[in-house]
C-alpha positions as CSV (number, residue, x, y, z in Angstrom):
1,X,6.4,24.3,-9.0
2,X,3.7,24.2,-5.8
3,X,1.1,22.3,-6.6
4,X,-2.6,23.5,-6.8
5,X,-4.8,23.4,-4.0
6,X,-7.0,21.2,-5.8
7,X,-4.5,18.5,-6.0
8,X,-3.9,19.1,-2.3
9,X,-7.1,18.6,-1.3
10,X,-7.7,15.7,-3.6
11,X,-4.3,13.8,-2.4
12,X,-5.9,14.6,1.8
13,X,-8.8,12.8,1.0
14,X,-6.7,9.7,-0.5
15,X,-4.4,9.7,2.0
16,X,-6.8,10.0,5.3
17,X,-8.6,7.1,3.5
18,X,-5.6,4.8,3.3
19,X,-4.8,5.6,6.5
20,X,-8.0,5.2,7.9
21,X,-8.3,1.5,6.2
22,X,-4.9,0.7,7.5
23,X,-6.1,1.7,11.1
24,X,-9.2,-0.6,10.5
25,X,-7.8,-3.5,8.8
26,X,-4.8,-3.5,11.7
27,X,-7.0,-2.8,14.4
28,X,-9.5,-5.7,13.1
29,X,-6.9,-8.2,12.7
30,X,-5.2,-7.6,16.3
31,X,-8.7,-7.8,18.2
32,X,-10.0,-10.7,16.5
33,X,-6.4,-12.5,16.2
34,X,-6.7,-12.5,19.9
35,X,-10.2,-13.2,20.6
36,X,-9.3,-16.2,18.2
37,X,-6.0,-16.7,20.8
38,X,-8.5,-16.4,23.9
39,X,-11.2,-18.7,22.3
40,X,-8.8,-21.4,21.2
41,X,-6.7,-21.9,24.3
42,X,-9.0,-20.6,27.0
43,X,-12.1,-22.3,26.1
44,X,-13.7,-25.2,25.3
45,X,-15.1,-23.8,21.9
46,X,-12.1,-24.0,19.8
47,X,-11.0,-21.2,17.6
48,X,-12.9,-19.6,14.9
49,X,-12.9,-21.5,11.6
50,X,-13.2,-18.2,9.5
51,X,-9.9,-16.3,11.4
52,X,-6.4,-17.8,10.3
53,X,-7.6,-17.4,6.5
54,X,-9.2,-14.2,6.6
55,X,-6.3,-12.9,8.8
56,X,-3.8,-13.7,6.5
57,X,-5.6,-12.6,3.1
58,X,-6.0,-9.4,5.2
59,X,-2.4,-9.0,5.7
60,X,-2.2,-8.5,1.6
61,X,-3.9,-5.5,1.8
62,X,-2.2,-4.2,5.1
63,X,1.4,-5.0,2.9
64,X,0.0,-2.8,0.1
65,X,-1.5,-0.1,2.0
66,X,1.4,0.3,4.1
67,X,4.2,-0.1,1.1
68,X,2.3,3.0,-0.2
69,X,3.0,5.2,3.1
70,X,6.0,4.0,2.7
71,X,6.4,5.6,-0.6
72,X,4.8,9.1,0.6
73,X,7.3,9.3,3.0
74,X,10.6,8.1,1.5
75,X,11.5,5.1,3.5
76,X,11.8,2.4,1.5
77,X,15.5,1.6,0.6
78,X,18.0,3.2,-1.6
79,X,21.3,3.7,-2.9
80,X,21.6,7.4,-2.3
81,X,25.1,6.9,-0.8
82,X,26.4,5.4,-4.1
83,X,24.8,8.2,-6.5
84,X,26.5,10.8,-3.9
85,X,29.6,9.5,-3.8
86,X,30.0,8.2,-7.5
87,X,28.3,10.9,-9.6
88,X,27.1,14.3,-10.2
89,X,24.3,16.4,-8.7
90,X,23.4,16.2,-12.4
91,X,23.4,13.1,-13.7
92,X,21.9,11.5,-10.1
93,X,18.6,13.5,-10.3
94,X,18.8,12.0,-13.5
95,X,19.1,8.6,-12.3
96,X,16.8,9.4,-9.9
97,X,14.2,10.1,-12.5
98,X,14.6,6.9,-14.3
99,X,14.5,4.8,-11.7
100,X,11.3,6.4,-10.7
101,X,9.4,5.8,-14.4
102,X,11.0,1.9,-14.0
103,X,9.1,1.8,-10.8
104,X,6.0,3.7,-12.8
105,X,6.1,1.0,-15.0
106,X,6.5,-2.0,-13.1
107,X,3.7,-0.6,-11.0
108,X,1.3,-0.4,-14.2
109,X,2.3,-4.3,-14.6
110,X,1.5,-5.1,-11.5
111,X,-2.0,-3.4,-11.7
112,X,-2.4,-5.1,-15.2
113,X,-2.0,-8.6,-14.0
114,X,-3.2,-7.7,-10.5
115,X,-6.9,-6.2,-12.2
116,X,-7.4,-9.6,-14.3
117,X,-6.2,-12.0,-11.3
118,X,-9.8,-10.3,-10.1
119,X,-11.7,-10.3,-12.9
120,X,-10.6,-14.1,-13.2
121,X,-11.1,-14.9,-9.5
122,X,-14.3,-12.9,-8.5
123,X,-16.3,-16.4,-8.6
124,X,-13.7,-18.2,-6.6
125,X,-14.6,-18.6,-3.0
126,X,-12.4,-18.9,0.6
127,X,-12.7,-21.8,2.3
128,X,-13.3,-20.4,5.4
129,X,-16.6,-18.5,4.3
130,X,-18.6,-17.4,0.8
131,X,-16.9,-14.0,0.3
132,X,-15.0,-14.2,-3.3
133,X,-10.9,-14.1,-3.2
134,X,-11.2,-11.5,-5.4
135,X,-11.6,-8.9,-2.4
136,X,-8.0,-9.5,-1.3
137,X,-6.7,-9.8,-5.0
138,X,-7.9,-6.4,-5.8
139,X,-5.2,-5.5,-2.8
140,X,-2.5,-5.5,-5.7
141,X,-4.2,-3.0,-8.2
142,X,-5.2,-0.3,-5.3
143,X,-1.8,-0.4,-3.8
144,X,-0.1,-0.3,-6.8
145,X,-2.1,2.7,-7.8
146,X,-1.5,4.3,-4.7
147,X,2.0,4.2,-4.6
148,X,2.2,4.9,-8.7
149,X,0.3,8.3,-7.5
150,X,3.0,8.4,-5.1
151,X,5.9,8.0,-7.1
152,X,4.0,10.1,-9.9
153,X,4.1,13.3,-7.4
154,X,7.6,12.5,-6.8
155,X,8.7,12.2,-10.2
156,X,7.0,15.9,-10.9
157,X,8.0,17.7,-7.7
158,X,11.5,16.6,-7.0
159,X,9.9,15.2,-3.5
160,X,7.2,14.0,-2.2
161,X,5.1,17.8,-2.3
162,X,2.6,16.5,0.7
163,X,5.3,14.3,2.9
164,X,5.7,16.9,5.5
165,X,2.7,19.1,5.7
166,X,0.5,15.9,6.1
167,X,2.4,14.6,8.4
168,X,2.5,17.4,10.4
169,X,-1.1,18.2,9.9
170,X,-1.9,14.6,11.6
């Protein structure tokens, strides 16, 4: 079964956006990581107060984000050597399948408890400025969304249905 163009198109604009906020989030945390680097051992000024918390809260999301990619193009480990050599064609797409709706669910789990850590936290405040933790706790629910969609396409194509064209398409 191909899936519709309207799923295609829908799954582009996800995907450009997560990469696009992985590009931003990385490229913000290399330039100010060093400007922090520059400012705190090759000046006078110290190093910004804001940087090593917001940096590292930051790195939650890049985790996510990334795990997600990781998803869409099938790199995160397996056991496919063991289902080869110790059962069927049959019986491991079977296996196969489960393991995919025990990832579904653990992934719904996660964005349970991940979507109330916000809603408890959204009055909680950083140290290092005013902005509400609650930004980098909602890290959990949108990557575990984004690789649930993943794993969901998966689970009803076999394989990943937009790996390789997307890929290829840039």
């Amino acid at each position: 079964m191909i899936p519709s163009s309207h799923l295609e198109r829908a799954y582009t604009v996800l995907d450009r956006a997560r990469s696009a906020m992985i590009v931003l989030l990385f490229s913000f945390v290399v330039l100010v990581g060093a400007t922090d680097i520059v400012l705190r051992y090759g000046t006078a000024h110290g190093s910004l107060e804001w940087t090593d918390e917001i940096l590292r809260y930051l790195n939650i999301w890049l985790v996510f984000l990334g795990a997600a990619v990781g998803v869409k193009r099938g790199v995160h480990m397996n056991v496919e050597f063991f289902l080869q050599k110790f059962f069927t064609e049959r019986m491991s797409r079977r296996i196969k399948q489960g393991t995919l709706v025990i990832m579904l669910l653990c992934l719904g789990l996660l964005m349970v408890t991940g979507t109330q850590k916000v809603l408890n936290y959204r009055s909680v405040q950083i140290q290092a400025t005013t902005m509400s933790i609650a930004w980098f706790y909602l890290a959990i629910p949108v990557g575990c969304l984004l690789m649930a969609v993943d794993y969901g396409l998966i689970l009803m194509y076999g394989e990943h249905p937009f790996h390789k064209a997307h890929d290829e398409k840039g």
